[in-house]
ROSE-4610 file (N, C-alpha, C; in Angstrom, 1 decimal, always signed):
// ROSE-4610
residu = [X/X/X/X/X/X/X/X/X/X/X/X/X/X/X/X/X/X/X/X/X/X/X/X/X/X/X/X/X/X/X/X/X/X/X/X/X/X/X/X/X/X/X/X/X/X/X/X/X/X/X/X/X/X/X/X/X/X/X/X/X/X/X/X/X/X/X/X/X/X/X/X/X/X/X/X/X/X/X/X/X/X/X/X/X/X/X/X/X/X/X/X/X/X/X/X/X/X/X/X/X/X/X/X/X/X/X/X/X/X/X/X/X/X/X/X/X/X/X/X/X/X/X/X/X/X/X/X/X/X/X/X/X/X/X/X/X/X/X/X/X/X/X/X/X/X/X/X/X/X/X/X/X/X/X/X/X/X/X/X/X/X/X/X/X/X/X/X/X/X/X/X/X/X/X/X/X/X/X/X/X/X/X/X/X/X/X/X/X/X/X/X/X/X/X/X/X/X/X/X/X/X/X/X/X/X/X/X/X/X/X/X/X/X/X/X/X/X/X/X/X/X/X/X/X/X/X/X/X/X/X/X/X/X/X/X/X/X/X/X/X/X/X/X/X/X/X/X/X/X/X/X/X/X/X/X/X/X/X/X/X/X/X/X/X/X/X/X/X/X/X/X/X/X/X/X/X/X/X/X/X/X/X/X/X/X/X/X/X/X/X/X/X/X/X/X/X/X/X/X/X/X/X/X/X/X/X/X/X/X/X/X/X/X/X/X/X/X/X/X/X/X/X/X/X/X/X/X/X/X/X/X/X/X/X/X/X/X/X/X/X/X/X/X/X/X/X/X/X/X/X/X/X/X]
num = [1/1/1/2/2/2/3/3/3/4/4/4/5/5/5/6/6/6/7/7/7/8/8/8/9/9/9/10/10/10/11/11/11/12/12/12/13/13/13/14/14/14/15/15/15/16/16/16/17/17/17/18/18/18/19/19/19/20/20/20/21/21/21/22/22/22/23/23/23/24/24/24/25/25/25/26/26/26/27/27/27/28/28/28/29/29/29/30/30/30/31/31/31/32/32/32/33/33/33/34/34/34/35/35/35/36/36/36/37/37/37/38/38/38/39/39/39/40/40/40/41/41/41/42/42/42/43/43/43/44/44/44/45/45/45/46/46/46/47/47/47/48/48/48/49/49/49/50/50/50/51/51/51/52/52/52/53/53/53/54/54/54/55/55/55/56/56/56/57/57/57/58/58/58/59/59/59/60/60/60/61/61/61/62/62/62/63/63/63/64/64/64/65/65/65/66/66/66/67/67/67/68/68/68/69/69/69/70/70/70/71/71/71/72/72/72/73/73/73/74/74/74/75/75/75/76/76/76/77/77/77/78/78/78/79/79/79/80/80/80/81/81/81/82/82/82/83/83/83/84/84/84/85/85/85/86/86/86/87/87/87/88/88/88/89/89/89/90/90/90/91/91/91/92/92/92/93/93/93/94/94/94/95/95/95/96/96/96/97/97/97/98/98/98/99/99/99/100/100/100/101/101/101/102/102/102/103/103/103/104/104/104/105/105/105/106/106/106/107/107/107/108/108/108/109/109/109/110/110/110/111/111/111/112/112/112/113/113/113/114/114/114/115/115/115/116/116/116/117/117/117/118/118/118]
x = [+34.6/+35.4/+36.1/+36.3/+36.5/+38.7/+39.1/+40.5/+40.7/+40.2/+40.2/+40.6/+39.3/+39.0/+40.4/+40.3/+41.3/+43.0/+43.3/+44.3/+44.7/+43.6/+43.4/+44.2/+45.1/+45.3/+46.6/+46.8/+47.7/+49.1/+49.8/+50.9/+51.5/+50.2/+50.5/+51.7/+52.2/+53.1/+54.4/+54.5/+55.7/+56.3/+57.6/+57.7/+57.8/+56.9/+57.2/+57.5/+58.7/+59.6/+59.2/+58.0/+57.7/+57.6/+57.9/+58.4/+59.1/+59.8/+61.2/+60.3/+61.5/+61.7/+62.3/+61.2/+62.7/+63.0/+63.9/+64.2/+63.6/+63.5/+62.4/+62.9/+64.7/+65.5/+65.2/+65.0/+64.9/+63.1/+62.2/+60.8/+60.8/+61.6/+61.6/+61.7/+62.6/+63.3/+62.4/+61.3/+60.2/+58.6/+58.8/+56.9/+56.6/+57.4/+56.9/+56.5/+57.1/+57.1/+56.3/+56.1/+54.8/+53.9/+52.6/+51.6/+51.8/+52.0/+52.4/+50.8/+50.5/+49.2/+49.7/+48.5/+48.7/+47.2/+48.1/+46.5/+46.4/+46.5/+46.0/+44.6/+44.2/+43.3/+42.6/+41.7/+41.5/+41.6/+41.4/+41.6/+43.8/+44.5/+46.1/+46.1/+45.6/+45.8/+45.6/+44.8/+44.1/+45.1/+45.6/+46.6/+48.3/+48.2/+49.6/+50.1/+50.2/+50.5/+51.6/+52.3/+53.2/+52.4/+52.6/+52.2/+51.7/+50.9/+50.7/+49.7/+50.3/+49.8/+48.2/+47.6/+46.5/+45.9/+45.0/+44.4/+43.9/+43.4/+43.0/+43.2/+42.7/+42.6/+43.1/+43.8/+44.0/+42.7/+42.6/+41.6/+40.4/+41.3/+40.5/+41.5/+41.8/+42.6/+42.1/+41.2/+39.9/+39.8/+39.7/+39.3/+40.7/+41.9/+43.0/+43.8/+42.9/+42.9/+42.4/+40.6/+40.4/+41.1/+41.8/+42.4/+43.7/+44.2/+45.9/+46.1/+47.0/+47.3/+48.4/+48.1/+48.6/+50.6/+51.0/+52.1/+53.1/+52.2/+53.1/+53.1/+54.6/+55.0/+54.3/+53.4/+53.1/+54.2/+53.9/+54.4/+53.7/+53.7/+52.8/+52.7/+52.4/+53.1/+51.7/+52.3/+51.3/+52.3/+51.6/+52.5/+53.8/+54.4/+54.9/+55.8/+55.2/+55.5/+55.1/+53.7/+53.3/+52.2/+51.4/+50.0/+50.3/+51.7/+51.7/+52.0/+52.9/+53.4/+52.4/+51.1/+50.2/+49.0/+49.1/+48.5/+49.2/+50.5/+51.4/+51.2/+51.0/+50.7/+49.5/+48.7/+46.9/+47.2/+48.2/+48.0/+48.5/+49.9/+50.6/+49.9/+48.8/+47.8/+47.1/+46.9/+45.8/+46.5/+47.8/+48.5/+49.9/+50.0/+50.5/+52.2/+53.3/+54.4/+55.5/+55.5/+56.5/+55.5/+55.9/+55.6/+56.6/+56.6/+57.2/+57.1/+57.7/+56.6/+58.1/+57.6/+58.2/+58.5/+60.2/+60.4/+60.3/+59.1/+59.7/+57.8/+57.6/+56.6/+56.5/+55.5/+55.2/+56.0/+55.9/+57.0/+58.2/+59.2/+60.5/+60.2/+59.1/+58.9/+59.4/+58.5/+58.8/+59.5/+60.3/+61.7/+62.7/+62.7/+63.7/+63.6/+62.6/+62.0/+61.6/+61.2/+60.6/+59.2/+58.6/+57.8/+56.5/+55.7/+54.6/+53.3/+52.4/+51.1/+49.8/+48.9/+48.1/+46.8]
y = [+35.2/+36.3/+36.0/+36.5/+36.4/+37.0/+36.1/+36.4/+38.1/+38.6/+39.8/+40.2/+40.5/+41.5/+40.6/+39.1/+38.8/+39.8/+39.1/+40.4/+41.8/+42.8/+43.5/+45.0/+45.8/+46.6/+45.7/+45.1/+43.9/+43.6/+43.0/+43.1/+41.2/+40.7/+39.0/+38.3/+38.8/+38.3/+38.7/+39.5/+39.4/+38.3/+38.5/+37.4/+37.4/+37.5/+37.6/+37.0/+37.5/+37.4/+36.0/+35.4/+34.4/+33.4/+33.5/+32.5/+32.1/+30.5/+29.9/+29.5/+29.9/+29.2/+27.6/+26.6/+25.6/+24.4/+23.7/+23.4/+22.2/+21.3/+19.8/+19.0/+19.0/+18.2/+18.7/+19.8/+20.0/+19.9/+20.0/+19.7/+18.2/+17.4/+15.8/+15.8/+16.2/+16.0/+16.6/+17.7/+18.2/+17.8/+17.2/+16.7/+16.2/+15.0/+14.2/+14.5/+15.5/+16.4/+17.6/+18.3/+19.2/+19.0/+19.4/+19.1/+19.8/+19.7/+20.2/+20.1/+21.9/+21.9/+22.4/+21.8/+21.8/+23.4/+24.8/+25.5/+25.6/+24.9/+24.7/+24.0/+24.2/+24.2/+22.6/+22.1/+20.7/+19.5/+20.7/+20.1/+19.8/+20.6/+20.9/+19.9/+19.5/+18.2/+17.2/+17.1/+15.5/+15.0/+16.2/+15.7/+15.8/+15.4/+14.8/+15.9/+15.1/+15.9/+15.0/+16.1/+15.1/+14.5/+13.6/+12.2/+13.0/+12.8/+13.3/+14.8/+15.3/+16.9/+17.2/+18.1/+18.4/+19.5/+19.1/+20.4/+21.8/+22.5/+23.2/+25.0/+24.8/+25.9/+27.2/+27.9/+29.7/+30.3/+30.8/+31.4/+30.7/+29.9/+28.6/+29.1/+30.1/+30.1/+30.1/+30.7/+30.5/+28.8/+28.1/+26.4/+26.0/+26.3/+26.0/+26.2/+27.6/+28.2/+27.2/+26.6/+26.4/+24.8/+24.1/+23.1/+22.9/+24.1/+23.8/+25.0/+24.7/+25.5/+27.2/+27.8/+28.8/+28.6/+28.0/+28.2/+26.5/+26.3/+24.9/+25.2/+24.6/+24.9/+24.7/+25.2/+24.5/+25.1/+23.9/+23.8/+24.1/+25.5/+25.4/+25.1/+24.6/+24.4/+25.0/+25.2/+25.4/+24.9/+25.7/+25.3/+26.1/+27.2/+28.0/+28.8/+28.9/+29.1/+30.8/+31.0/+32.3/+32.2/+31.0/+31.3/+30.8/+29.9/+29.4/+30.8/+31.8/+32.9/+33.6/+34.0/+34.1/+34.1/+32.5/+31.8/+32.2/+32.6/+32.3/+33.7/+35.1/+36.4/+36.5/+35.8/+35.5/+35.2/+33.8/+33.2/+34.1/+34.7/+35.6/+36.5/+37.2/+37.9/+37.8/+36.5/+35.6/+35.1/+35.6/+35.0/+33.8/+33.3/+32.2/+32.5/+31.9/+32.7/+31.6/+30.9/+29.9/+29.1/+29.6/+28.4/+28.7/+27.6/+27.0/+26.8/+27.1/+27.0/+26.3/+25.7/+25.0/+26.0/+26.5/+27.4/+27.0/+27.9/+26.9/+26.0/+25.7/+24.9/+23.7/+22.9/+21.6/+21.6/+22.4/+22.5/+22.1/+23.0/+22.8/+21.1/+20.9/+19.6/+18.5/+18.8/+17.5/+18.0/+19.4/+18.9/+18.5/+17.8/+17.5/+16.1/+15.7/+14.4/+13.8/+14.1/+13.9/+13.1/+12.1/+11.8/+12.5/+12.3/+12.2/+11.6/+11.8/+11.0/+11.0/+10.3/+10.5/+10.0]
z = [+12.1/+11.7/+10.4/+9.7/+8.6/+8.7/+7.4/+7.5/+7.0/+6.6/+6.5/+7.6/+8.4/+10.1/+10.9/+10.4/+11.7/+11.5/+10.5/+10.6/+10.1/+9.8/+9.4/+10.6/+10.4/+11.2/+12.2/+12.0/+13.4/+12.2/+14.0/+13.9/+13.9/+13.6/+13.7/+13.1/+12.0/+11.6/+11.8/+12.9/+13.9/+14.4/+14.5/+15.7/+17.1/+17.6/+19.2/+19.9/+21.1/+21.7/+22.4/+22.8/+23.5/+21.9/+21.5/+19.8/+19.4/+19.6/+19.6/+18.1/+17.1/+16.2/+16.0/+15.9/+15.8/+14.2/+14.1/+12.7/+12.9/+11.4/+11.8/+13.2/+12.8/+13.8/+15.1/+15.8/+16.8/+17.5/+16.4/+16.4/+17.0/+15.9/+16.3/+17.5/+18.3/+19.6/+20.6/+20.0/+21.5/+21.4/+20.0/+20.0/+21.1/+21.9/+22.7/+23.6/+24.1/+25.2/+25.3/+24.2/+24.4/+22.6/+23.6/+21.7/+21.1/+20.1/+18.6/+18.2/+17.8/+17.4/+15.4/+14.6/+13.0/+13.2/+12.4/+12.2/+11.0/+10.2/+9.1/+8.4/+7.1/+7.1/+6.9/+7.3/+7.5/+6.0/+4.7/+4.1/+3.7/+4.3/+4.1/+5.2/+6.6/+7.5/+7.0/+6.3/+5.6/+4.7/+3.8/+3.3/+3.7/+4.7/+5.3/+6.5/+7.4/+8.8/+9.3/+10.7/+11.4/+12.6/+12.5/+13.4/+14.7/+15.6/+16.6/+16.7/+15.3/+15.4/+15.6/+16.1/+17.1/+15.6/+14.8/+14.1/+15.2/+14.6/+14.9/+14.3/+13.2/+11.9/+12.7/+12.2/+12.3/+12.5/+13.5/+14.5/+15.9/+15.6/+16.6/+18.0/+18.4/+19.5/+20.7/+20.4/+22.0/+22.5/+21.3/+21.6/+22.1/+21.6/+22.0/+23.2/+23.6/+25.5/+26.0/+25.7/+26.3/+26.9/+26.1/+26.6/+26.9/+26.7/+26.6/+28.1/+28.9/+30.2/+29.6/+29.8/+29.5/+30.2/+31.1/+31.7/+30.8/+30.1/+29.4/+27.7/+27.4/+25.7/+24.9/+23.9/+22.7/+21.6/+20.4/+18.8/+18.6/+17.3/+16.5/+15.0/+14.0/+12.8/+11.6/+10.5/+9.4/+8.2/+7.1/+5.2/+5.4/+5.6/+5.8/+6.9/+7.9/+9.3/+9.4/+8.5/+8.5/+9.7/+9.2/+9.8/+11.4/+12.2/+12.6/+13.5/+13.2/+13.9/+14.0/+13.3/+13.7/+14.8/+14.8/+15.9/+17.5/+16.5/+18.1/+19.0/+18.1/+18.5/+19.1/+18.4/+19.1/+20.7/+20.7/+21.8/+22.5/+22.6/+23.5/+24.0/+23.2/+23.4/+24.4/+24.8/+25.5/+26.9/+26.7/+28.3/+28.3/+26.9/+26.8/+26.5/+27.5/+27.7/+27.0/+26.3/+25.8/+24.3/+23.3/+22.1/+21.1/+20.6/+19.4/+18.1/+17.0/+15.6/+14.3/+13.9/+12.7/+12.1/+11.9/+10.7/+9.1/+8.8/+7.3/+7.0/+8.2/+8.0/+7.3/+7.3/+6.6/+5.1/+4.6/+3.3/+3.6/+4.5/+4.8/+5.3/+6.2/+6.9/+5.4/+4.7/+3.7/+2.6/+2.4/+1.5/+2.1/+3.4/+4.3/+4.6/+4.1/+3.9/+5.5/+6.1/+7.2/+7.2/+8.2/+8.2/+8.2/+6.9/+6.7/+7.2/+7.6/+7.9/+7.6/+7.3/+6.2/+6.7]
């Protein structure tokens, strides 16, 4: 599917109500506890991710059903925290009733100087 068709007509860049915004400091404090998925693109992972983070590019949501339980939290993060809200309307779409997304995204992540990983 091409990025066109995917959001073409749609309302993805909403934020939907099952969509906790949270800041790096509060990210720090829930990675451990639930996966923090990266949907960005494999070449924006390679070059520096947070520690732990689970790729899996903007529109991969079907692969992300199929391993993640619909009734448990995910993070979701990108450059921005466009494509991550994105991801997060797909999933809501799909059944999934609690996620999380980096406001700000990987940007905000490192002018706040947070750990990088490489």
């Amino acid at each position: 599917m091409s990025i066109k068709n995917y959001f073409r007509g749609s309302d993805y860049f909403n934020q939907p109500q099952e969509l906790e915004n949270l800041t790096p400091e509060k990210l720090t404090a829930l990675k451990e506890k639930y996966p923090v998925i990266d949907v960005r693109t494999g070449f924006e992972y390679r070059h520096g991710h947070i520690k732990g983070a689970i790729p899996y590019k903007l529109g991969k949501e079907d692969e992300i059903e199929k391993k993640f339980p619909k009734d448990e939290p995910i993070i979701l993060i990108c450059k921005t925290g466009h494509r991550s809200r994105a991801a997060a309307n797909r999933l809501v779409r799909k059944g999934y009733k609690k996620l999380y997304h980096l406001e700000g995204g990987m940007d905000k992540w490192r002018k706040e100087n947070f750990p990088v990983e490489k």
